[in-house]
C-alpha positions as a Markdown table, in Angstrom:
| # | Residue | x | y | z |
|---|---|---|---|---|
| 1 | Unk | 3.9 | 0.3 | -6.5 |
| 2 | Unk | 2.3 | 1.8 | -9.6 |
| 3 | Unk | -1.6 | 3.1 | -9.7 |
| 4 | Unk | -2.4 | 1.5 | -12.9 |
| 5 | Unk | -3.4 | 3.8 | -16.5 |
| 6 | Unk | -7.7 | 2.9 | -17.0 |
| 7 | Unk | -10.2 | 4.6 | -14.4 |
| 8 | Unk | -8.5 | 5.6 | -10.5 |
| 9 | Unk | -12.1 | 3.4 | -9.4 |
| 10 | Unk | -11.3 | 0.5 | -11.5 |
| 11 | Unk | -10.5 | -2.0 | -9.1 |
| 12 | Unk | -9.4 | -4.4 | -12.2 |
| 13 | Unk | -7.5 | -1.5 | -14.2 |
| 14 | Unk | -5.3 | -0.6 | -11.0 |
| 15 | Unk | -4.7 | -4.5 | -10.5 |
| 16 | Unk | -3.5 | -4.6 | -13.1 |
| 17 | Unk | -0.6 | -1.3 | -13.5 |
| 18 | Unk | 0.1 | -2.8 | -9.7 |
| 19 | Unk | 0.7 | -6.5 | -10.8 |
| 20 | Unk | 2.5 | -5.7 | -13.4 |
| 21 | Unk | 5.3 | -4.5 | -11.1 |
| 22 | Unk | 4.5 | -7.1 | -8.2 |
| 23 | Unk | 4.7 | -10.3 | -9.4 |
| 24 | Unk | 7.6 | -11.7 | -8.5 |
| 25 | Unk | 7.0 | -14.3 | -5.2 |
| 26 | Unk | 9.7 | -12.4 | -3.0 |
| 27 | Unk | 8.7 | -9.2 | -3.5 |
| 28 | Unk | 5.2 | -10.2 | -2.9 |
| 29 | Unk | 6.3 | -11.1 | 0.4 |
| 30 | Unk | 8.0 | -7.9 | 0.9 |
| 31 | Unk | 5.3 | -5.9 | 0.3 |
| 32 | Unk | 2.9 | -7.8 | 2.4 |
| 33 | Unk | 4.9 | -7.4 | 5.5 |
| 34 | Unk | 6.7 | -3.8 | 5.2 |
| 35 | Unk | 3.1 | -1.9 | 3.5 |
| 36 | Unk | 1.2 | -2.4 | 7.1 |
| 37 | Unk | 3.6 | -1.2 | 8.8 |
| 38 | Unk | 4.6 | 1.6 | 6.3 |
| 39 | Unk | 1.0 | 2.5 | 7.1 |
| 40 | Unk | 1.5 | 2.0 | 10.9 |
| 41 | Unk | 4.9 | 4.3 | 10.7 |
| 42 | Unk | 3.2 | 6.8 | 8.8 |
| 43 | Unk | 0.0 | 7.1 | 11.7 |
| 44 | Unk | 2.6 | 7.3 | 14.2 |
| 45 | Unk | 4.4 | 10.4 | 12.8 |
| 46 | Unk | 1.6 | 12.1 | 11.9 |
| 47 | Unk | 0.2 | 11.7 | 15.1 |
| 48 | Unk | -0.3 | 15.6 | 16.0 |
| 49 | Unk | -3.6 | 15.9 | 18.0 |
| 50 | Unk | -5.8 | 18.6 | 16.4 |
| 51 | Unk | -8.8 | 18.2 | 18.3 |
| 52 | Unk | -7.4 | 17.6 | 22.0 |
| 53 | Unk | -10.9 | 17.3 | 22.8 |
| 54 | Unk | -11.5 | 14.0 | 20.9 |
| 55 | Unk | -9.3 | 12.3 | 22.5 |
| 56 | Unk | -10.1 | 8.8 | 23.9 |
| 57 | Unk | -7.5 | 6.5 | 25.8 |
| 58 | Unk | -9.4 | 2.8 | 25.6 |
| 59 | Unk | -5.9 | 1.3 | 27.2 |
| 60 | Unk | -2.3 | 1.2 | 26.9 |
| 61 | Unk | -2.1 | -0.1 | 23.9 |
| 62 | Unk | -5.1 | 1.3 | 22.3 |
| 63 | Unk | -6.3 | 5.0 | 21.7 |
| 64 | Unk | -8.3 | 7.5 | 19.3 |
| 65 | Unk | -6.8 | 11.3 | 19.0 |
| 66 | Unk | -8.0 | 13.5 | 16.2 |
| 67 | Unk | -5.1 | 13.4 | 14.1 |
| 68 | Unk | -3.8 | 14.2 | 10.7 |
| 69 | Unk | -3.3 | 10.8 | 9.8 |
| 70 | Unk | -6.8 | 10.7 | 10.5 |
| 71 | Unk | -7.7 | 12.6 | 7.9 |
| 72 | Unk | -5.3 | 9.8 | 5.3 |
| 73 | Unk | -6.7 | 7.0 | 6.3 |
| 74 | Unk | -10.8 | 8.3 | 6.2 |
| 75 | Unk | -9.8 | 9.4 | 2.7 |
| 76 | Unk | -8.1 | 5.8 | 1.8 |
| 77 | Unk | -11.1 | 4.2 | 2.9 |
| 78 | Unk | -13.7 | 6.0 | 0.7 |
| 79 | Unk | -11.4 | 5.6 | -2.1 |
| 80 | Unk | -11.7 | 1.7 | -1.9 |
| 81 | Unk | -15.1 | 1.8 | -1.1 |
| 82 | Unk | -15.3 | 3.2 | -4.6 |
| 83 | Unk | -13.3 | 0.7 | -6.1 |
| 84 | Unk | -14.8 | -2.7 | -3.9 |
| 85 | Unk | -17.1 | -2.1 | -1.7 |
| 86 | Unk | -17.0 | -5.7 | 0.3 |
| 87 | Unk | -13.2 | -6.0 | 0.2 |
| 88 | Unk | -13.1 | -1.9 | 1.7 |
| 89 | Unk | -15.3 | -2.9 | 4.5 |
| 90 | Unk | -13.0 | -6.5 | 5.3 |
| 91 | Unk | -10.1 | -4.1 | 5.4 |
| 92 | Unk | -11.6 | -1.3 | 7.6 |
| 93 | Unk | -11.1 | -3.1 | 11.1 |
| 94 | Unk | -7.2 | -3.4 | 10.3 |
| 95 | Unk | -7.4 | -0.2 | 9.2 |
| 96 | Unk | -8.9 | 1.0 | 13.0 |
| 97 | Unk | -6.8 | -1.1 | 14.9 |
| 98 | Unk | -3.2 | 0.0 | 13.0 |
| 99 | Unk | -4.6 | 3.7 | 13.6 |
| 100 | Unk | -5.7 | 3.1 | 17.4 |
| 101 | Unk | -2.6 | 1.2 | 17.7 |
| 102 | Unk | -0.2 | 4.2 | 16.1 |
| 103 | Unk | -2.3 | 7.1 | 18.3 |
| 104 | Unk | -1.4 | 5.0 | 21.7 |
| 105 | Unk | 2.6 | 4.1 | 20.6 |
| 106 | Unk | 2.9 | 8.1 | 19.5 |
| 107 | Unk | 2.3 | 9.0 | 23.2 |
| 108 | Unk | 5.2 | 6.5 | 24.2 |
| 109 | Unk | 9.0 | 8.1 | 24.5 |
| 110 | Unk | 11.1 | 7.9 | 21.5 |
| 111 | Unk | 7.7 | 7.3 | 19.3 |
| 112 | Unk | 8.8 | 9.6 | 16.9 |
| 113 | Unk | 12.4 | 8.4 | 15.9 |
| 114 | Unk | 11.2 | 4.1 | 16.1 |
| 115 | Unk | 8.3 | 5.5 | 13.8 |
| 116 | Unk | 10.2 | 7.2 | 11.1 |
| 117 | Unk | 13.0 | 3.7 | 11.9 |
| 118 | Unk | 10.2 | 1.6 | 10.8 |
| 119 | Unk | 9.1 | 3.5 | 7.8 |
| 120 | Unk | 12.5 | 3.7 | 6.6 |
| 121 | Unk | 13.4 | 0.2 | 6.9 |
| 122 | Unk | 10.1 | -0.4 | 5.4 |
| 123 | Unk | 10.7 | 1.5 | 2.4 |
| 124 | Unk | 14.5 | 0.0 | 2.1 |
| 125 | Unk | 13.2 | -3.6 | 1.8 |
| 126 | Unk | 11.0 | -2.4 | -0.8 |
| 127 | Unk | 13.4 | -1.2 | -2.9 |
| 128 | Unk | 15.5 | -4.2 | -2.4 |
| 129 | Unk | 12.7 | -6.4 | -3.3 |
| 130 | Unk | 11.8 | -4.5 | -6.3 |
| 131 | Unk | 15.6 | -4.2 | -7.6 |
| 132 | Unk | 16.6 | -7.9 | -6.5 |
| 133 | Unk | 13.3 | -9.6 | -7.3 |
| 134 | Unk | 11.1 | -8.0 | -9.8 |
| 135 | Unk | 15.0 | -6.5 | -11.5 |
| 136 | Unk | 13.7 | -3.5 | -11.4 |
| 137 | Unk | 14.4 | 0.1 | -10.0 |
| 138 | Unk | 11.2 | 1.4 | -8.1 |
| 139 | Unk | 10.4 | 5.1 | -9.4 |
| 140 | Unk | 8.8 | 5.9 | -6.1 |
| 141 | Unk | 9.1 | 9.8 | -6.7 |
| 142 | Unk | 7.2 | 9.2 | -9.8 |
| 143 | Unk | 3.6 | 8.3 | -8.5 |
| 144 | Unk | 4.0 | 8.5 | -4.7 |
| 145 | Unk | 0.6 | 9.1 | -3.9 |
| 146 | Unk | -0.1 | 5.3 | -5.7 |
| 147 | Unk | 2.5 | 4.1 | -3.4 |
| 148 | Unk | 0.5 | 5.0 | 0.1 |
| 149 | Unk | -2.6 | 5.1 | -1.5 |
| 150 | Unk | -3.1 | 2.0 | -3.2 |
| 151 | Unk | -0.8 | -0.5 | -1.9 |
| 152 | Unk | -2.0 | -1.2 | 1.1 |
| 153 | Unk | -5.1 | -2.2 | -0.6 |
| 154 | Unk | -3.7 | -4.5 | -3.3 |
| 155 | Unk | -2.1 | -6.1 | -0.3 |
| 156 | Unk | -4.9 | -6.8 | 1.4 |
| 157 | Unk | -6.8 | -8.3 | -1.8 |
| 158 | Unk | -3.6 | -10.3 | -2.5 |
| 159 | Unk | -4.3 | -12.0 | 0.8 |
| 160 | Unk | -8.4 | -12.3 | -0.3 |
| 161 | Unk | -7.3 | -13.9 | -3.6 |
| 162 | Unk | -5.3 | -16.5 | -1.7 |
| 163 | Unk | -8.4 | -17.3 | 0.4 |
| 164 | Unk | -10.6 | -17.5 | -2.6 |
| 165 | Unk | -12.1 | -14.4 | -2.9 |
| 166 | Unk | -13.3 | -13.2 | -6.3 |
| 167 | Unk | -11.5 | -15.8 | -8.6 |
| 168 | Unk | -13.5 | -13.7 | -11.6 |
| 169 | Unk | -11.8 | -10.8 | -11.1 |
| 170 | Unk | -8.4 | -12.5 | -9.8 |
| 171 | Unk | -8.2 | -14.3 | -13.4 |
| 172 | Unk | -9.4 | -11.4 | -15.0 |
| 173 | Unk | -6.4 | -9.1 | -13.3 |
| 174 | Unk | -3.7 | -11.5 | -14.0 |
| 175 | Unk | -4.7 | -12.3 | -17.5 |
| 176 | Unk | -4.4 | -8.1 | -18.0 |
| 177 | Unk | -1.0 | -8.4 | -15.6 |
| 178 | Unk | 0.6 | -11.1 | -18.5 |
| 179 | Unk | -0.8 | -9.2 | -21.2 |
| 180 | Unk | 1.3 | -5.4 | -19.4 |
| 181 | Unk | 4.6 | -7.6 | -18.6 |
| 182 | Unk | 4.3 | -9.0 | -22.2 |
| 183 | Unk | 4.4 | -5.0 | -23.0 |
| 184 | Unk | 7.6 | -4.3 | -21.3 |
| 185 | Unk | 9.5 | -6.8 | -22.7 |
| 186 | Unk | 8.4 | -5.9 | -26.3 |
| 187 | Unk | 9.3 | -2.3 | -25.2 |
| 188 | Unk | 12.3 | -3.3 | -23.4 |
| 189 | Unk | 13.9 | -5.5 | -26.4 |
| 190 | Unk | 13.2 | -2.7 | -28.8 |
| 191 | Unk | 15.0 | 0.1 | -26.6 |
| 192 | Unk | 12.4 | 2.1 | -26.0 |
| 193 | Unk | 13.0 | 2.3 | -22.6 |
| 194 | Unk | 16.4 | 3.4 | -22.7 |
| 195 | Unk | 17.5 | 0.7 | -20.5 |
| 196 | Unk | 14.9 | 2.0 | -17.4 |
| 197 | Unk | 11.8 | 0.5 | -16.4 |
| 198 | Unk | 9.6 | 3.2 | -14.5 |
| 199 | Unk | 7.3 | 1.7 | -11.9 |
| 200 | Unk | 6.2 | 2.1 | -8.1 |
């Protein structure tokens, strides 16, 4: 998962550095399963309360707590609403209910040790699908903060572009995503990349 070279509120530019790396059917697949609950995994184990005071149980299943996760996924959210405003606000709802969802399971025994399980195995089948599918090596160490930053967005307007939304800036995107891939291979067949690929 790469955050694209152009302007961080580009929403065509970062389409485009993340395509480039995510176009293979499988992986695609991967990533639209494993990034939610990467996401999910992440607001369960930085669940810490700061604010006991906020605290609101709605049910079993459901609660807010002023956590530091809190603080990750306000931030996420203004960043797409930078990028695309209607596709941010689509998104926001899942956003509330996998952070409702991760303050209620964190109050659960063993929340801690099935939330880091889940973001491991997450982050394994990612891998996999980049190195099997895309036959690539994912340099996740190399742009991290594009990895939970980004992602789960692209994901989400991966699922819009199926539906039909945008088809402007979908064929726009893709046309960019050829023209990158095109890129590598030129790079690739001259040697200039040593044999490695570097991507997210």
């Amino acid at each position: 998962m790469e955050v694209g070279s152009g302007k961080l509120t580009s929403v065509k530019d970062q389409l485009v550095g993340y395509g480039a790396y995510h176009s293979h059917p499988v992986n695609i697949v991967i990533h639209r399963i494993f990034v939610p609950l990467i996401v999910w995994s992440f607001g369960v184990l930085f669940s810490q309360n700061v604010a006991p005071q906020l605290s609101y149980k709605f049910n079993d299943w459901l609660q807010f707590d002023a956590t530091l996760f809190f603080i990750y996924a306000a931030g996420c959210l203004l960043y797409y609403f930078t990028m695309e405003p209607f596709a941010a606000l689509l998104i926001t709802p899942q956003w509330v209910l996998i952070y409702l969802t991760a303050c209620a399971f964190a109050h659960r025994p063993h929340a801690m040790a099935i939330g880091a399980a889940v973001n491991i195995v997450s982050w394994i089948f990612q891998i996999i699908g980049h190195r099997a599918a895309e036959g690539r090596s994912p340099a996740l160490l190399d742009n991290l903060l594009g990895a939970i930053v980004l992602a789960p967005f692209f994901v989400h307007l991966e699922n819009l572009f199926d539906l039909g939304y945008r088809k402007d800036l979908y064929k726009s995107a893709m046309a960019g995503v050829q023209e990158k891939k095109a890129e590598f291979a030129v790079r690739k067949a001259h040697g200039k990349t040593n044999g490695k690929t570097k991507e997210l």
